[in-house]
N, C-alpha and C positions, 0 to 999 in steps of 0.2 A: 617786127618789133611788137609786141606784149603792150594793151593799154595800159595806162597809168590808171592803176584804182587808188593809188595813194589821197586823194581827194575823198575817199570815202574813211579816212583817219582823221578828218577835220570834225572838231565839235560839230559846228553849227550846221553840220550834214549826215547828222547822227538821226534819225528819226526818233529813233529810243529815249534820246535824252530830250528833243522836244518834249514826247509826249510824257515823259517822267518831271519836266520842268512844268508845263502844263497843267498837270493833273496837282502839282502842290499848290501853286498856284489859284488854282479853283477850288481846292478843297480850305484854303487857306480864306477865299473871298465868304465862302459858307460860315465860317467859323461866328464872326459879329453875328451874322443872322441868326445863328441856331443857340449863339450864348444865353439870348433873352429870352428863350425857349428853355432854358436848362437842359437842352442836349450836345452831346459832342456829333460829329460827322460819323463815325462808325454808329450812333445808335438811333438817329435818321433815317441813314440807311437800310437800317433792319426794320424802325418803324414805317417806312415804305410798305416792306414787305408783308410786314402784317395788317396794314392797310389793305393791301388788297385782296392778301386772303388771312384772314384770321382765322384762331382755330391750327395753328398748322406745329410739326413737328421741330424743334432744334435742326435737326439734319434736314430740313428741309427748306428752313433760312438760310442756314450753312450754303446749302446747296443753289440757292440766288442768288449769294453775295461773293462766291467762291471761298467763304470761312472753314474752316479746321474748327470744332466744339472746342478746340479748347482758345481760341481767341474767342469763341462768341458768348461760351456759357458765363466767363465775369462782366460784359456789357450786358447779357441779359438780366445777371441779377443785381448790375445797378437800378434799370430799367423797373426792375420788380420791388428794390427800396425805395423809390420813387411813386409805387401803386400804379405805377403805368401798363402796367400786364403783370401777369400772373404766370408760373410755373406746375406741371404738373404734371407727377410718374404719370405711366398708362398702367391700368393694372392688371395688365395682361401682360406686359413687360417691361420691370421698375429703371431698364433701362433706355427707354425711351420717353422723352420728356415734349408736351408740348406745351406751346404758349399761348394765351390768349388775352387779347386788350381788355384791359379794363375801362365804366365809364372813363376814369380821366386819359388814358388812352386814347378812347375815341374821338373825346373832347378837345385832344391834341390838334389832331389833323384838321380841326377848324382855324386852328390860328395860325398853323404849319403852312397853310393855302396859298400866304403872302410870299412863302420865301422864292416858288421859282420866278414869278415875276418881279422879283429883287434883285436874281441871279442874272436873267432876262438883260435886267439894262444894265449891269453890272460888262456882262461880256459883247455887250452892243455887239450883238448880233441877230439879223432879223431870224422869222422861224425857218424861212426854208435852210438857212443856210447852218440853223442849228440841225435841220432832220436831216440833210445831205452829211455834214459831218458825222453823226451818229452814226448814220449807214454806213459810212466809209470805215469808222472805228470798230461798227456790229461784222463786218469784212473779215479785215483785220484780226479782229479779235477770232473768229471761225479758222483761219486759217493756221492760226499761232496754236490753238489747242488740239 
C-alpha cells in the first residue's frame, strides 16, 4: 500500500503559504515604522542597498533585491522627487543609470537606525534565533534558485 501524501493538501502544511503569510505579515509590521520616515517597504529596501554601497548601478540594486528595472526604476524616482538620491546616464553608455545618495539620503539612515530594534521586539524573538532562521531561509532560498 502507497503512503498517504494526502496530508501534504492540508493548508497549514503548506510551507509556501507559511512563508507567504509570514512575509506579509512582516512586511506589513514595517509599514507604521517606515510611514514616519516617508518611505514605503520596497524603497527601504533599496535604500539598504545603497547604504551599503553607494555609487552603484540600477541593475545592480535590481540585482540584490531580485528587481526587474522596470519595478525599480519608478520607486527610484520617487526616491529622486524626494532628493533622497540622484539619477544618472553613464556617458559611456546612456543606457546605464546609476544612483547615488544624496546628503538627505545619508541623513536618512540615521533616523532609519531605530526601526530594526522596533522590528526586534516587534517579532519577540531573541537574535540567535533570528540568525538561525535567516540561515535556514539563506538554504532555502539557494536551493529554490
Amino acid at each position: 500500500m502507497a503512503p498517504d501524501t494526502s496530508k501534504w493538501l492540508f493548508l497549514d502544511n503548506q510551507l509556501c503559504f507559511k512563508l507567504y503569510s509570514a512575509s506579509k505579515a512582516l512586511t506589513s509590521a514595517y509599514n507604521p515604522l517606515l510611514k514616519s520616515l516617508d518611505l514605503t517597504y520596497p524603497q527601504y529596501l533599496a535604500m539598504m542597498v545603497l547604504w551599503e554601497k553607494d555609487d552603484i548601478s540600477v541593475s545592480g540594486i535590481g540585482e540584490r533585491l531580485n528587481l526587474d528595472s522596470g519595478t525599480l526604476s519608478p520607486l527610484l524616482k520617487k526616491l529622486e522627487a524626494k532628493n533622497i538620491l540622484v539619477r544618472k546616464h553613464s556617458e559611456m553608455d546612456e543606457r546605464m543609470v546609476t544612483i547615488k545618495l544624496t546628503q538627505k539620503g545619508h541623513d536618512l539612515k540615521k533616523k532609519v537606525l531605530k526601526v530594526p530594534t522596533q522590528m526586534i521586539c516587534k517579532i519577540d524573538m531573541n537574535e540567535k534565533e533570528i540568525v538561525d532562521l535567516s540561515k535556514k531561509l539563506d538554504v532555502l532560498l539557494a536551493n529554490l534558485i
